[in-house]
C-alpha positions as CSV (number, residue, x, y, z in Angstrom):
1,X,104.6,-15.9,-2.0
2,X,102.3,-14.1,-3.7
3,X,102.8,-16.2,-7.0
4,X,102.8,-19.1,-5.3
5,X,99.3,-18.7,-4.0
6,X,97.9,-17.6,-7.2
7,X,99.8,-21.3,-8.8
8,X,97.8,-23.2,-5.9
9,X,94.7,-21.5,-6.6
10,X,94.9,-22.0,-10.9
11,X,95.5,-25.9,-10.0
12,X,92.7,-25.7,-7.4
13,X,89.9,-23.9,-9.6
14,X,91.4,-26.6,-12.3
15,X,90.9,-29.7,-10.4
16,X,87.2,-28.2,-9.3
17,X,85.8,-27.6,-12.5
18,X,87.2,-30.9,-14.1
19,X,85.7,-33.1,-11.0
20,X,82.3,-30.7,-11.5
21,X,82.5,-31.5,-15.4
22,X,82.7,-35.5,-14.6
23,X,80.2,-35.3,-12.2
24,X,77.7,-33.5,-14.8
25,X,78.6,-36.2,-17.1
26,X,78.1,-39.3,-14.8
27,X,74.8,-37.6,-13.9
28,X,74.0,-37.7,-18.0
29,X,75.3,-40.9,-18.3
30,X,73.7,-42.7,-15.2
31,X,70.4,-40.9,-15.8
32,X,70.4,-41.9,-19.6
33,X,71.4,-45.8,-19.0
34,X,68.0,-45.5,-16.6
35,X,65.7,-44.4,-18.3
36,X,66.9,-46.6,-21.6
37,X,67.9,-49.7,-19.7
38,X,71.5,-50.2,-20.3
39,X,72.9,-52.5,-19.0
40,X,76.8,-51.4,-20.0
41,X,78.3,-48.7,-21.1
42,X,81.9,-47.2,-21.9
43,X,82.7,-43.1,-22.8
44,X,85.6,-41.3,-23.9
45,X,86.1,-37.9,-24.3
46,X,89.0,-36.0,-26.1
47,X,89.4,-32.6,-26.1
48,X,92.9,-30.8,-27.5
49,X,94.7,-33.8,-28.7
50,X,94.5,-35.8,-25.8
51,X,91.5,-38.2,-23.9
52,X,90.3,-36.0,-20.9
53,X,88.1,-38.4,-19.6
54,X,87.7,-42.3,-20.0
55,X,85.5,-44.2,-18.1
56,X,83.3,-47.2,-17.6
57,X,79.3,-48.0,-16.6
58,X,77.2,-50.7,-15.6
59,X,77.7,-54.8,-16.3
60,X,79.4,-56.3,-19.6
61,X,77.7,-59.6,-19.2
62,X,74.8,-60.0,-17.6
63,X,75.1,-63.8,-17.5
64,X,78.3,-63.6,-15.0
65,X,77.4,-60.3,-13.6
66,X,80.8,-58.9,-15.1
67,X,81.5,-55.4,-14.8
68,X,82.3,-52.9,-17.6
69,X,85.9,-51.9,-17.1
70,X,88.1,-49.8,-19.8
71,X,88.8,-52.9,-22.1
72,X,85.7,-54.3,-22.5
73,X,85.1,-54.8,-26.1
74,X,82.3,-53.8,-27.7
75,X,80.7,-54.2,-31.2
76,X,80.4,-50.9,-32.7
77,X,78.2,-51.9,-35.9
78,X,78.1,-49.4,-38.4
79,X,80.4,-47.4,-36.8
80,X,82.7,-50.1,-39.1
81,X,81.8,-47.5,-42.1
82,X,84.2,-44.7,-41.1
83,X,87.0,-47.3,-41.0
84,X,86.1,-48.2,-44.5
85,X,85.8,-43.8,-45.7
86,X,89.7,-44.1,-44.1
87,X,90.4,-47.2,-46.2
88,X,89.3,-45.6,-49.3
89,X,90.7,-41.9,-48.9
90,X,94.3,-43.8,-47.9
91,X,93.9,-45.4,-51.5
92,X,92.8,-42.0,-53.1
93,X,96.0,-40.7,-51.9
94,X,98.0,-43.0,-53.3
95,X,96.4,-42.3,-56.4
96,X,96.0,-45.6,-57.0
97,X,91.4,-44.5,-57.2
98,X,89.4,-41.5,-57.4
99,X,86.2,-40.9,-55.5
100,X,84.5,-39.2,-58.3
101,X,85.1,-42.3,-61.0
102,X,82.6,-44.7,-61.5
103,X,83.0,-48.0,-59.5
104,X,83.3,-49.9,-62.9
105,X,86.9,-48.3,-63.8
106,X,88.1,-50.7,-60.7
107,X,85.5,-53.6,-61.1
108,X,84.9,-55.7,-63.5
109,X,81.5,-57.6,-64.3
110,X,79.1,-55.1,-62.4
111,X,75.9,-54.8,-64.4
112,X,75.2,-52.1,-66.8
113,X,73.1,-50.1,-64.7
114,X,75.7,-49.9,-61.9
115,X,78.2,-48.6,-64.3
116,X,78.1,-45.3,-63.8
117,X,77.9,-45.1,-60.0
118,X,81.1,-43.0,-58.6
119,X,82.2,-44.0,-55.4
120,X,81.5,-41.1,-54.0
121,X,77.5,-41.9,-54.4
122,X,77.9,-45.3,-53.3
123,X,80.1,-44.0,-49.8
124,X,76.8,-42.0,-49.1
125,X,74.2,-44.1,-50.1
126,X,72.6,-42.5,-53.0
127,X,73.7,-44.9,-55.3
128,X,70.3,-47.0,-55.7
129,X,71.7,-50.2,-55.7
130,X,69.3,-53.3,-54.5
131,X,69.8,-54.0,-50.7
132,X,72.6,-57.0,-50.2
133,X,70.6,-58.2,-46.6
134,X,67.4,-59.6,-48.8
135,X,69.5,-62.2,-49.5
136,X,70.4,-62.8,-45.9
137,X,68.7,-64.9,-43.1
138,X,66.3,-62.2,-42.0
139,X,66.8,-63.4,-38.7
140,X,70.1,-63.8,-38.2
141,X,71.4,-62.3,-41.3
142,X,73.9,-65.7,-42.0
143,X,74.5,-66.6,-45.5
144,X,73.0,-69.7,-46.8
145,X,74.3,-69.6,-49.7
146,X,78.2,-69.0,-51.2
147,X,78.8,-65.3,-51.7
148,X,79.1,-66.4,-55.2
149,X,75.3,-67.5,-55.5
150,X,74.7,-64.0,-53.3
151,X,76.5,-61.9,-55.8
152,X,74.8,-63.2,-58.7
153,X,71.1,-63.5,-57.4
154,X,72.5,-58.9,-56.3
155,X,73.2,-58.4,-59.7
156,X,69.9,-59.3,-61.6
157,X,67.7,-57.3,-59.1
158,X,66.2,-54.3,-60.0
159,X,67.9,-51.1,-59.1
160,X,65.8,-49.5,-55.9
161,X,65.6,-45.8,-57.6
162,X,67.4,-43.6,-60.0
163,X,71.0,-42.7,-58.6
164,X,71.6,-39.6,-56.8
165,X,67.6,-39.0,-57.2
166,X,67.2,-40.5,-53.2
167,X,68.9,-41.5,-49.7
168,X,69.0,-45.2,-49.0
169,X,71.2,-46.8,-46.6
170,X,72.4,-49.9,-48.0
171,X,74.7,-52.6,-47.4
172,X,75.3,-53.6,-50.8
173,X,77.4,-50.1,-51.0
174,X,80.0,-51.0,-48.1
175,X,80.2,-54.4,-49.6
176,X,81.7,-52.9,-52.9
177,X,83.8,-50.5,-51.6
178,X,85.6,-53.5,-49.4
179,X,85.9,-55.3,-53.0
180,X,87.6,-52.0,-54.2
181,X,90.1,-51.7,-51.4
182,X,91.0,-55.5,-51.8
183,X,91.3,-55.2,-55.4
184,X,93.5,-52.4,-55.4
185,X,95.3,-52.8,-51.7
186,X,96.4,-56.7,-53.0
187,X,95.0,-57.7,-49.8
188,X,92.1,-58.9,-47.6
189,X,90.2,-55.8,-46.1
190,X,90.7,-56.7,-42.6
191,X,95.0,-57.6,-43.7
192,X,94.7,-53.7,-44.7
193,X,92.5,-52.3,-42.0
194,X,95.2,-53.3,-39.5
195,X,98.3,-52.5,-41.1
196,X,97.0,-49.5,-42.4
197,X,94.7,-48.1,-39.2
198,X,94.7,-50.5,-36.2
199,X,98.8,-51.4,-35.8
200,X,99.7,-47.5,-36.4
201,X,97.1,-46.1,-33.8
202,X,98.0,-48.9,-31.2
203,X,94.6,-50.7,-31.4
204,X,95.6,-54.0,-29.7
205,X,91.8,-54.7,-29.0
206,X,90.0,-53.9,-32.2
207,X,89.1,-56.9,-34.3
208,X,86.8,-58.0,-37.1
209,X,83.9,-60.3,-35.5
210,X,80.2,-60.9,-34.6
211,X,78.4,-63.2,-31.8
212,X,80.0,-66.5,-33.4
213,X,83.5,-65.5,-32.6
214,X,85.6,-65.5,-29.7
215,X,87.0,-62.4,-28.7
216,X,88.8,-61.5,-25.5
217,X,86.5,-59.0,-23.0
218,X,84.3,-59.3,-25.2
219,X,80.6,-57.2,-24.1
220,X,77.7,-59.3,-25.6
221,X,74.7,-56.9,-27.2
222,X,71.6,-57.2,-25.3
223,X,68.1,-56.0,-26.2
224,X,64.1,-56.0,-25.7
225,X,61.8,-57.1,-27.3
226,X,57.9,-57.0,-27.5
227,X,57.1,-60.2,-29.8
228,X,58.4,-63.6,-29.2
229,X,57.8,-66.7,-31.4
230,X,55.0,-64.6,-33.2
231,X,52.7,-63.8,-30.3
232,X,53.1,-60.2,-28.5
233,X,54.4,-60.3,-25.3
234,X,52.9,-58.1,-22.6
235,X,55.8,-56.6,-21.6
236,X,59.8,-56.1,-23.2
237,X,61.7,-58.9,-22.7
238,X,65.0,-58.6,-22.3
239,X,67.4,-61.2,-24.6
240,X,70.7,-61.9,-25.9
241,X,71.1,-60.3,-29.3
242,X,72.4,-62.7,-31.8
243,X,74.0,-60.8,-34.7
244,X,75.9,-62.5,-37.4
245,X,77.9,-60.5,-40.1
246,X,78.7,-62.6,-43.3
247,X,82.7,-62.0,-43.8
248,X,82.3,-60.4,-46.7
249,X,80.1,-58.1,-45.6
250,X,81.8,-56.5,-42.6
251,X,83.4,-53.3,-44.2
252,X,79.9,-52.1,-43.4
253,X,79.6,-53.3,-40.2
254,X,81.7,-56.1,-38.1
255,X,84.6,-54.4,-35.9
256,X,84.5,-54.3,-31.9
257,X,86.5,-52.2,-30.1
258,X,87.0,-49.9,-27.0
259,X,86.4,-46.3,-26.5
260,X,89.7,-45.5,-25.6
261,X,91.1,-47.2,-28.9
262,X,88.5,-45.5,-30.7
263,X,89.1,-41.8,-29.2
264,X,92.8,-42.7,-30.0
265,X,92.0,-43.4,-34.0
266,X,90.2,-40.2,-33.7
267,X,93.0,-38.0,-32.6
268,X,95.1,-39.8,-35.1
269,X,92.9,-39.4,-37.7
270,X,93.0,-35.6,-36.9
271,X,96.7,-35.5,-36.6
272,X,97.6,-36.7,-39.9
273,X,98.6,-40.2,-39.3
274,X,96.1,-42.1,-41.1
275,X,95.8,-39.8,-43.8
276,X,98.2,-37.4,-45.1
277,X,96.8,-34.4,-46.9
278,X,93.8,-32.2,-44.7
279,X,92.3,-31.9,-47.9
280,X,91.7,-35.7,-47.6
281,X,89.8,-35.2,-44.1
282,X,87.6,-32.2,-45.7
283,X,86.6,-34.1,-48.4
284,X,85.6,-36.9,-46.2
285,X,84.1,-34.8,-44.2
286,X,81.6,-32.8,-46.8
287,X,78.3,-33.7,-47.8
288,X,77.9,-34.3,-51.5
289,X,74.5,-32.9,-53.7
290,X,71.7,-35.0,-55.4
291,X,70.6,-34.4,-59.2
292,X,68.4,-31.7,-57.2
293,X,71.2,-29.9,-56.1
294,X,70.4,-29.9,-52.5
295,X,72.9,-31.6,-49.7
296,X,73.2,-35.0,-48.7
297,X,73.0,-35.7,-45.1
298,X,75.9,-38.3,-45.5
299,X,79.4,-37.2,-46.0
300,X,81.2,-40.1,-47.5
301,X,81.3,-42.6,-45.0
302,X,80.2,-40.8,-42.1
303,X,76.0,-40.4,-41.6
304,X,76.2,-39.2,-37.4
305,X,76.4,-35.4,-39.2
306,X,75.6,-31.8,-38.3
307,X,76.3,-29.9,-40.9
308,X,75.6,-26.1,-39.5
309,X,77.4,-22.8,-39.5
310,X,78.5,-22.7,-35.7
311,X,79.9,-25.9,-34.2
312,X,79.7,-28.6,-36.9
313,X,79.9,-31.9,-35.8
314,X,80.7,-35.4,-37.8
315,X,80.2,-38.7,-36.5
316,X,78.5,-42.5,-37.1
317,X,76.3,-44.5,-35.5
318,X,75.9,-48.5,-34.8
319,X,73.6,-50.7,-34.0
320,X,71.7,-48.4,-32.0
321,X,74.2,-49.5,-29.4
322,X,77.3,-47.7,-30.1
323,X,77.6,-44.2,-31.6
324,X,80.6,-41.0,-31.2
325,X,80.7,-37.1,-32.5
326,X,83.7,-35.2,-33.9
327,X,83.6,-31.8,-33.8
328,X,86.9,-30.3,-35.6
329,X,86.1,-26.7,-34.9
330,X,86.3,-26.9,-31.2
331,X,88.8,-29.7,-31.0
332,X,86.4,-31.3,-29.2
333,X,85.4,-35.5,-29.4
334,X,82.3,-38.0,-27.7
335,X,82.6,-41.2,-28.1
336,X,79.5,-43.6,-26.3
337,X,79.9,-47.5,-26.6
338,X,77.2,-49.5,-25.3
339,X,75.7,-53.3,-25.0
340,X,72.3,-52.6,-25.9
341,X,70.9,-52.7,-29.3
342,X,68.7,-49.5,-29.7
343,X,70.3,-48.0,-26.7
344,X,70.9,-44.8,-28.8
345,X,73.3,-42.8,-27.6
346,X,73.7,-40.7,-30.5
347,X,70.1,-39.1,-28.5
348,X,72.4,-37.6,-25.6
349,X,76.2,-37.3,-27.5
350,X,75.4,-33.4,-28.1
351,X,74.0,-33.1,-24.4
352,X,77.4,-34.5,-23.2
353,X,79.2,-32.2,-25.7
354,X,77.2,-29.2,-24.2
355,X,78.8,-29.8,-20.6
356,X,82.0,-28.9,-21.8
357,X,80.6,-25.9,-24.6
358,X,77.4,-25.4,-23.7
359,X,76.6,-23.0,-26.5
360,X,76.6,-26.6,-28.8
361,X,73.3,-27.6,-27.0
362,X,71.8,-24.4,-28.6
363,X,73.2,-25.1,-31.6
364,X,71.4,-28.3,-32.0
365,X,67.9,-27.7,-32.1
366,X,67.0,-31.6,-31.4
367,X,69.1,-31.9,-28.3
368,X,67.7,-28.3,-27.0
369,X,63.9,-29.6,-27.6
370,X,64.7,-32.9,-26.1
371,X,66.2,-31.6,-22.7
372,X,63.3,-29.2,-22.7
373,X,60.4,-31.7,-22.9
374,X,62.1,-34.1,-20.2
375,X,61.5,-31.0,-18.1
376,X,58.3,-30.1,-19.2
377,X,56.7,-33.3,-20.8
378,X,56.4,-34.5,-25.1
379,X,52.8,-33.2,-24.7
380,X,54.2,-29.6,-24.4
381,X,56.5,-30.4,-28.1
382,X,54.7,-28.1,-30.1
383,X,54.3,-25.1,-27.1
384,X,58.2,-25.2,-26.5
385,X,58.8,-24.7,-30.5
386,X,56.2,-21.8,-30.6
387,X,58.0,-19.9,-27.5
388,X,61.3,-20.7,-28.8
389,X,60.8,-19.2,-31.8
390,X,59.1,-16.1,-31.0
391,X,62.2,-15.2,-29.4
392,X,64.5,-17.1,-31.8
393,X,62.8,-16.6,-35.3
394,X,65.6,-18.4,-36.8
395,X,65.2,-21.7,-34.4
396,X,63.6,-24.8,-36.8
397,X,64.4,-28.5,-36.2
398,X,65.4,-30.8,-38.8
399,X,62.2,-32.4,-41.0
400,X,64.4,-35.8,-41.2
401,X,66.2,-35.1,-37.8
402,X,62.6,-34.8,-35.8
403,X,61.4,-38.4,-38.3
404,X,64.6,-40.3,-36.7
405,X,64.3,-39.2,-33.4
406,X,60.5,-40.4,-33.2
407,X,61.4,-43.5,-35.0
408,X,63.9,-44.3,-32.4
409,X,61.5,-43.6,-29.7
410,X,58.7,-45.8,-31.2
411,X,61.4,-48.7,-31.0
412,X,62.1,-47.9,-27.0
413,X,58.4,-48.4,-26.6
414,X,57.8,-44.6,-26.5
415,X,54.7,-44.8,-28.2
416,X,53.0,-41.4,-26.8
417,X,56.7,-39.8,-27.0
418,X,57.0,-40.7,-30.5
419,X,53.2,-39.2,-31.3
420,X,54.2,-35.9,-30.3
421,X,57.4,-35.5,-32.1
422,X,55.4,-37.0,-35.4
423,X,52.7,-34.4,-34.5
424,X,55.2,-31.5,-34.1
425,X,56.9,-33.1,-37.2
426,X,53.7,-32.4,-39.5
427,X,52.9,-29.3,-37.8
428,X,56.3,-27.6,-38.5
429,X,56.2,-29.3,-42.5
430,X,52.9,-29.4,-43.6
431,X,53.4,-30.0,-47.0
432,X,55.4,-33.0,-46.2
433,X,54.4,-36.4,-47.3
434,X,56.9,-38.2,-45.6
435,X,55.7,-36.4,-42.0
436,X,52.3,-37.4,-42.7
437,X,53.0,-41.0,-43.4
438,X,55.4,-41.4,-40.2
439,X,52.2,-39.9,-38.4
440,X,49.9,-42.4,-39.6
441,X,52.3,-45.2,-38.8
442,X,52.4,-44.1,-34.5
443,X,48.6,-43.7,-34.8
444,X,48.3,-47.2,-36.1
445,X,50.6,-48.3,-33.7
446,X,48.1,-46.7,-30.7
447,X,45.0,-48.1,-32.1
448,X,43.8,-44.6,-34.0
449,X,42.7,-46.3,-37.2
450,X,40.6,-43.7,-39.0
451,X,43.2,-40.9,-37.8
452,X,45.8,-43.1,-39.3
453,X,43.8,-43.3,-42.7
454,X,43.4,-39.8,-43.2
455,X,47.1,-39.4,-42.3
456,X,48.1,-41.5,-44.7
457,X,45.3,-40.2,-47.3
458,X,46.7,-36.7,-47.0
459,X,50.3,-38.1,-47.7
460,X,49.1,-39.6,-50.6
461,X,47.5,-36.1,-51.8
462,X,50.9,-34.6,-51.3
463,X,52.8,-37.2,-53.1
464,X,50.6,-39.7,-55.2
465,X,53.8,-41.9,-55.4
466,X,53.4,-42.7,-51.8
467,X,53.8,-46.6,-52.4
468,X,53.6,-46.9,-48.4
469,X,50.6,-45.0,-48.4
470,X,48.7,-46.9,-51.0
471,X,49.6,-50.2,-49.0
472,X,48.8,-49.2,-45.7
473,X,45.4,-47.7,-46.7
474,X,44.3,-51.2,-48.0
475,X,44.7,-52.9,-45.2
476,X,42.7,-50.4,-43.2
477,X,38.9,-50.7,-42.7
């Protein structure tokens, strides 16, 4: 008897934590999609192994008022990218290329100053190739011309800066490395992609595709905006978000899926079904240096990263819309899909992480400084910082981490939000160029003209290269 009561009381202090966990998370999720206006919204967690917790938010289509359920389909953007890091690392295994080679030993006709670019560099965006998407409709991003005529208008533009000298997220990369795997796979990307990934994880619903296809429970992207037909609207308006991805292009960024098929991928990928060797995952997995010798923030393929001593975690984001977190050390996975371009969930993944470890919020200095100024208000950014530190010495937010998050504020329409975190940005780096040029930019935005000026002035000081700098000052008064 006396076992038996202690068996009903494990499954009962079981089934009451895991129904106090969900309803934490709902309370995240429902409190998140408020404030940021999402209309839709899908998670998946997996923890062990296995998905503990799948479930959906909010309207699909807001045309036909049709709910989100588990198979709703949604474009995950750049998310696309890790698919591609597989793709490659499968082919590394098989020998058949090596991520430290330069691109030209598997393409022919690149120009000379590519030549020497390793795949490696180009998986993490240091490779300083011209950006692909100039060449694109800026507004829809369609291809007028053949992707013959694209290719050879790339290949006579200038290189954008010195390889592995600076970070630059580009296009171009992601279209090379699909050239690579069809090169040396014998077949079309998205052929290899679903022998090779999607039909071994059981990924019925994950297809190539952008707004011009037709795709079955499909989520269309929504989003605001604040300037319509060139005049400035008084408030957001909310529209359909057309997005187009050449064919050609979308190793970098055109698959849609589900959060349950992509949590599956995930524990697949961590299992040793898409890739053999674990060596193949850690090299994946690891940042690579500049000619500097300090770290990338990319790992090859994957840019969601937190590369720390306690509770690393590895991820990607898309679109602003769609976004998930790996972390391998405590078996632990967050996967947020939504249907609203700059929706940014990557903002709250690590919140939603911390319900099940909590010591990951405090491990994350962003996500602990952004739950503490929703409590006590942006104003307070540069007060919280001082008192956390004086009893955490060691506590410091990320330069580039801090830039990113007020950037994504700024494009919610966060104005005042995004001026603190630029403020506490220059306050904690003050010999930083780059801090004091994203500080002028908010205070331009808010009207502050002669602030902005000597904002960007003292960048300049600090780096008379500031291109940005020099521009923005000449079109001030």
């Amino acid at each position: 008897m006396k076992t038996y009561c202690i068996l009903i009381f494990c499954i009962f202090s079981a089934c009451f934590s895991a129904q106090n966990t969900e309803t934490a998370i709902d309370a995240v999720i429902t409190r998140e999609m408020k404030e940021r206006q999402i209309p839709g919204l899908q998670i998946a967690v997996v923890q062990n192994g296995k998905i503990i917790l799948k479930k959906a938010f909010g309207i699909a289509n807001m045309q036909d008022h049709i709910a989100v359920t588990d198979t709703t389909v949604f474009p995950i953007n750049s998310c696309t990218k890790v698919f591609t890091a597989v793709a490659i690392m499968q082919l590394a295994e098989e020998g058949k290329l090596n991520l430290s080679s330069p691109l030209s030993q598997y393409l022919d006709g690149l120009p000379e100053k590519w030549q020497k670019v390793t795949i490696e560099q180009v998986m993490t965006h240091i490779s300083g190739f011209p950006e692909i998407l100039q060449l694109l409709d800026p507004v829809t991003g369609m291809n007028l011309k053949s992707e013959k005529e694209i290719w050879e208008a790339l290949t006579i533009l200038p290189m954008s800066f010195k390889t592995c000298e600076q970070f630059s997220y580009n296009q171009t990369n992601y279209y090379l490395l699909g050239k690579i795997i069809e090169k040396l796979s014998g077949q079309p990307f998205d052929v290899f992609f679903k022998k090779r990934q999607f039909e071994p994880v059981g990924m019925k619903n994950t297809v190539f595709g952008d707004s011009r296809d037709v795709i079955a429970h499909f989520a269309p992207t929504y989003r605001y905006i604040t300037m319509l037909n060139g005049k400035k609207l008084d408030k957001p308006k909310f529209i359909n978000d057309y997005h187009v991805f050449p064919d050609f292009t979308r190793t970098g960024s055109g698959l849609n899926t589900t959060a349950e098929e992509l949590a599956d991928w995930i524990i697949a990928l961590q299992k040793g079904k898409l890739l053999k060797n674990p060596e193949s995952l850690q090299r994946m997995w690891a940042p690579i240096r500049f000619n500097n010798g300090t770290l990338t923030n990319w790992s090859p393929g994957w840019g969601l990263t937190k590369f720390r001593a306690e509770h690393k975690a590895i991820g990607m984001s898309g679109g602003g819309r769609s976004a998930f977190l790996i972390y391998p050390d405590d078996n632990l996975s967050i996967i947020v899909l939504t249907n609203l371009g700059g929706g940014m969930p990557e903002d709250f993944l690590e919140e939603l992480a911390g319900i099940y470890i909590p010591d990951i919020v405090k491990a994350d200095p962003i996500t602990f400084l952004r739950i503490q100024l929703q409590k006590k208000g942006f104003n307070k950014a540069i007060d919280v910082v001082n008192a956390e530190q004086k009893m955490h010495p060691t506590f410091k937010p990320n330069e580039s981490q801090l830039n990113d998050w007020a950037y994504r504020l700024m494009s919610r329409n966060q104005i005042q939000e995004a001026f603190e975190i630029f403020k506490l940005n220059t306050y904690l780096f003050p010999g930083s160029w780059n801090a004091y040029d994203s500080y002028g930019e908010v205070l331009l935005k808010m009207g502050n003209k002669k602030e902005a000026a000597d904002m960007y002035k003292k960048s300049i000081q600090l780096n008379p290269d500031n291109e940005n700098g020099k521009n923005m000052l000449k079109q001030l008064p």
